[in-house]
Backbone as CSV, one residue per row, in Angstrom:
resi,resn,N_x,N_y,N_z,CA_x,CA_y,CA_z,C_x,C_y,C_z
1,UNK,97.592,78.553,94.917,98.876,77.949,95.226,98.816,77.214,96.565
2,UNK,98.332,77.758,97.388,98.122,77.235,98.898,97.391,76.171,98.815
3,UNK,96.609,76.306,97.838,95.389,74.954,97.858,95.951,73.561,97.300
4,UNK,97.184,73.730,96.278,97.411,72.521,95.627,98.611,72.350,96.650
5,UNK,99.102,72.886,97.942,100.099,72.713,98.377,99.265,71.742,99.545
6,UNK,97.693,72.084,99.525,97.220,71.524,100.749,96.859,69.946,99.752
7,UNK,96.386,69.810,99.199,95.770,68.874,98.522,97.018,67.487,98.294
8,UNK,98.194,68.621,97.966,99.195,67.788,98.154,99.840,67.072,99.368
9,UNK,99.855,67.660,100.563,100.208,66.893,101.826,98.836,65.592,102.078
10,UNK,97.619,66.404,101.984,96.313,65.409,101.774,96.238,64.234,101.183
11,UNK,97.393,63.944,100.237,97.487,62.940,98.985,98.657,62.552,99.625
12,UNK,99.754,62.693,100.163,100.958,62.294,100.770,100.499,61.429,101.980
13,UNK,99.239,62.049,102.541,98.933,61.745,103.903,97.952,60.235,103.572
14,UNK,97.399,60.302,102.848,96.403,58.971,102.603,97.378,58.032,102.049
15,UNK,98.359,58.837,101.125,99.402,57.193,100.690,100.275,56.571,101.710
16,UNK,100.253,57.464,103.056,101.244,56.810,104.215,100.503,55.971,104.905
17,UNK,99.253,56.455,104.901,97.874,55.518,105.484,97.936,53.971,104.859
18,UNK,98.122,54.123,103.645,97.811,52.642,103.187,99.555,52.205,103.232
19,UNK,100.322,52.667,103.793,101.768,51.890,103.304,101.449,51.892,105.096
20,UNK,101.676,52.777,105.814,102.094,51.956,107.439,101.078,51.295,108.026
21,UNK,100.935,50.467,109.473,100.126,50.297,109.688,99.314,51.421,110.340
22,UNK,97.815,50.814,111.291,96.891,51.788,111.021,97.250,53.042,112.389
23,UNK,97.670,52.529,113.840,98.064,53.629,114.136,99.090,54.738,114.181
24,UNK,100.073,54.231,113.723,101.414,54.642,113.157,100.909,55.599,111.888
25,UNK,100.033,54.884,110.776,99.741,55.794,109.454,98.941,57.429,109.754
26,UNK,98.038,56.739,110.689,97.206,58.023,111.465,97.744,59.086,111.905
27,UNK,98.404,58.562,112.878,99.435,59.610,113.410,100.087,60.319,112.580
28,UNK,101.202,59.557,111.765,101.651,60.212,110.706,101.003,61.300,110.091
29,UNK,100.195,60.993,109.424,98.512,61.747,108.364,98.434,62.753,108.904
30,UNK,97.938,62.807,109.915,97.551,63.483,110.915,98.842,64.770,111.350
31,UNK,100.035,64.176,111.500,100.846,65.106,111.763,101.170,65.759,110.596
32,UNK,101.563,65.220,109.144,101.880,66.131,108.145,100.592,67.122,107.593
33,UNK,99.535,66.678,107.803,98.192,67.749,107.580,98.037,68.576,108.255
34,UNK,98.492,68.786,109.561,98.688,69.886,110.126,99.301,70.651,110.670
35,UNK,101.017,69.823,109.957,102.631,70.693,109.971,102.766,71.146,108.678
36,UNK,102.519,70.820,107.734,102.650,71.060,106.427,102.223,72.482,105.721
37,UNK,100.820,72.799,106.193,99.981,74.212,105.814,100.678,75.014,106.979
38,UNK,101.131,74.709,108.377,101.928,75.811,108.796,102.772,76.205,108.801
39,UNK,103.808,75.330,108.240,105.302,75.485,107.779,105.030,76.697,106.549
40,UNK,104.362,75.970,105.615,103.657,76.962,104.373,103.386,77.718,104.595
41,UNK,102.595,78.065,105.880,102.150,79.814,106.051,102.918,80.681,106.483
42,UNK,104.042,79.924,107.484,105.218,80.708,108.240,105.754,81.265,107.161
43,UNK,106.271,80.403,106.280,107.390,80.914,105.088,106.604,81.795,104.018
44,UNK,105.510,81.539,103.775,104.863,82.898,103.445,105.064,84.692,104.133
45,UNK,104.285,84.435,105.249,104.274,85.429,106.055,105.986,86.118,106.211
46,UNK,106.897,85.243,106.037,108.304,85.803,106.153,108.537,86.318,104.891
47,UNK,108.393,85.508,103.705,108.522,86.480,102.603,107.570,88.132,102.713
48,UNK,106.363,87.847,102.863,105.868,89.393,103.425,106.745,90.115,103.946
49,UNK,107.090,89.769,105.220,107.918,90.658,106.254,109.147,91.344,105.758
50,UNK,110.088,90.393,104.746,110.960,90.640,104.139,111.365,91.967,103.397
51,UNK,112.553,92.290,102.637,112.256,93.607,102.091,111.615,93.416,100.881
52,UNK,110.336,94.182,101.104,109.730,94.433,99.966,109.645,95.669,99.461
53,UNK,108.468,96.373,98.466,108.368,97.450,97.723,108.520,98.323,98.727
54,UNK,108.319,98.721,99.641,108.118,99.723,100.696,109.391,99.791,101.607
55,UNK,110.185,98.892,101.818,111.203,98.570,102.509,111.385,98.656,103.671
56,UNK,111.072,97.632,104.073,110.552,97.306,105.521,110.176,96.300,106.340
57,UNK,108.653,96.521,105.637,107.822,95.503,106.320,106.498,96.273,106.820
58,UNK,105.938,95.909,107.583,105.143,96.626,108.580,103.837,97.200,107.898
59,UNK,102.734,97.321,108.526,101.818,98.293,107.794,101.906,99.289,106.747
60,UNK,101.562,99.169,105.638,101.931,99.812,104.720,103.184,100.464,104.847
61,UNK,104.653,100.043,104.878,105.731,99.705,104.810,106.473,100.507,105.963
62,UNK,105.431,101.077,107.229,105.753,101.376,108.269,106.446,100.822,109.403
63,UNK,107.672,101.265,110.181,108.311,99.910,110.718,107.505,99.955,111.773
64,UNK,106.743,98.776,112.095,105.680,98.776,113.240,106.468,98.698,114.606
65,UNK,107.950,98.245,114.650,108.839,98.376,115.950,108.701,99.133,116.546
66,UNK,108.506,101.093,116.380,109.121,102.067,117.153,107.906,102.650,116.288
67,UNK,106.739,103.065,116.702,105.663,103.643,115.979,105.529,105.035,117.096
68,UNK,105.626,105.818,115.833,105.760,107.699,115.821,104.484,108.270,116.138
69,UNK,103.460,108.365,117.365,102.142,108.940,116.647,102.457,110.124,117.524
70,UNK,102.127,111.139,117.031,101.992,112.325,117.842,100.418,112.888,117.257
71,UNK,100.324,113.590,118.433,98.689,114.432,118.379,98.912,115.789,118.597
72,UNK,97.775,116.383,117.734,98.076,118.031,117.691,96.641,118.086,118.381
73,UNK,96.862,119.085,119.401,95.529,119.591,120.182,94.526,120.296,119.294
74,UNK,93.295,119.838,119.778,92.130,120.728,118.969,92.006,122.229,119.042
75,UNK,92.103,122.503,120.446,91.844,123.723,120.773,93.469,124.649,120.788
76,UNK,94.557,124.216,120.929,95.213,125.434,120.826,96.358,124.977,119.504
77,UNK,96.315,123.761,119.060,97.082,123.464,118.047,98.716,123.235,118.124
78,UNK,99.088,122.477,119.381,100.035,122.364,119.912,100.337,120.683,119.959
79,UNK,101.332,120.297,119.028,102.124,118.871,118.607,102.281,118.343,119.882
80,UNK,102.289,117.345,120.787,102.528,116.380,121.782,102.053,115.131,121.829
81,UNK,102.560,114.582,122.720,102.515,112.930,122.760,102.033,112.680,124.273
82,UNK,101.287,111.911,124.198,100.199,111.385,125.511,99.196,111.664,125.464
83,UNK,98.474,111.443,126.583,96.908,111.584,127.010,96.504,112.935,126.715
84,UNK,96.789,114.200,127.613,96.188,115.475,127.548,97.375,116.487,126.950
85,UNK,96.383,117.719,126.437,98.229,118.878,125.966,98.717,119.093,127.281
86,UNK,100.229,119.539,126.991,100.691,119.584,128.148,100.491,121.335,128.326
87,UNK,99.860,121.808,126.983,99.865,123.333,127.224,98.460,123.491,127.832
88,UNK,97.612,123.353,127.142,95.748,123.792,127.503,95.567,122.601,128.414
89,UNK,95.794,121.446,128.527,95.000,120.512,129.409,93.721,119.333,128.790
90,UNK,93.667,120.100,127.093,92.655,119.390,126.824,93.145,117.609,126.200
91,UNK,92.169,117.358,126.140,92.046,115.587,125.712,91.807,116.133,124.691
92,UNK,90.952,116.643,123.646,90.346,116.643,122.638,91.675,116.649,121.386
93,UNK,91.760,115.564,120.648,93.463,115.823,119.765,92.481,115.100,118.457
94,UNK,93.512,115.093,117.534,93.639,114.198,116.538,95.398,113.568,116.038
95,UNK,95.305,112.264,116.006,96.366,111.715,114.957,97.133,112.659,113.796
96,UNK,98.441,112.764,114.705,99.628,113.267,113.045,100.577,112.112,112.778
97,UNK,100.782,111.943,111.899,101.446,110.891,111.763,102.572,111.459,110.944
């Protein structure tokens, strides 16, 4: 789909070439070949973002705004958030999500 959308500004862009003159057509060409595929990708990427199956958005339909990670310590098994436990002192954690 993306490809016949590109092929199509590509074909828009060479017929403005031969209707204006040559630096005016250039320019032109030139500007819709490389407003055209990003307009296209923006409005893509927004349908993504949009509500979809997951309802949301975000990493596997996680709202990436306000991201939850908490870590449970290795050694005494105690839920917290930051660098070290605030009970044992250790670094050593893993990801709960």
């Amino acid at each position: 789909m993306y490809l016949i959308f590109l092929f199509a500004s590509l074909a828009i862009s060479i017929g403005l070439q031969m209707v204006l003159p040559f630096p005016y057509g250039l320019g032109v060409a030139l500007a819709i070949f490389i407003a055209f595929p990003l307009v296209l990708r923006r409005k893509m990427m927004g349908r993504m973002r949009g509500s979809g199956d997951f309802g949301g958005g975000g990493f596997f339909g996680m709202n990436s705004s306000t991201p939850s990670v908490k870590y449970v310590c290795l050694t005494c098994s105690n839920k917290f958030k930051g660098r070290e436990c605030p009970r044992c002192g250790s670094t050593m954690k893993r990801a709960d999500f």
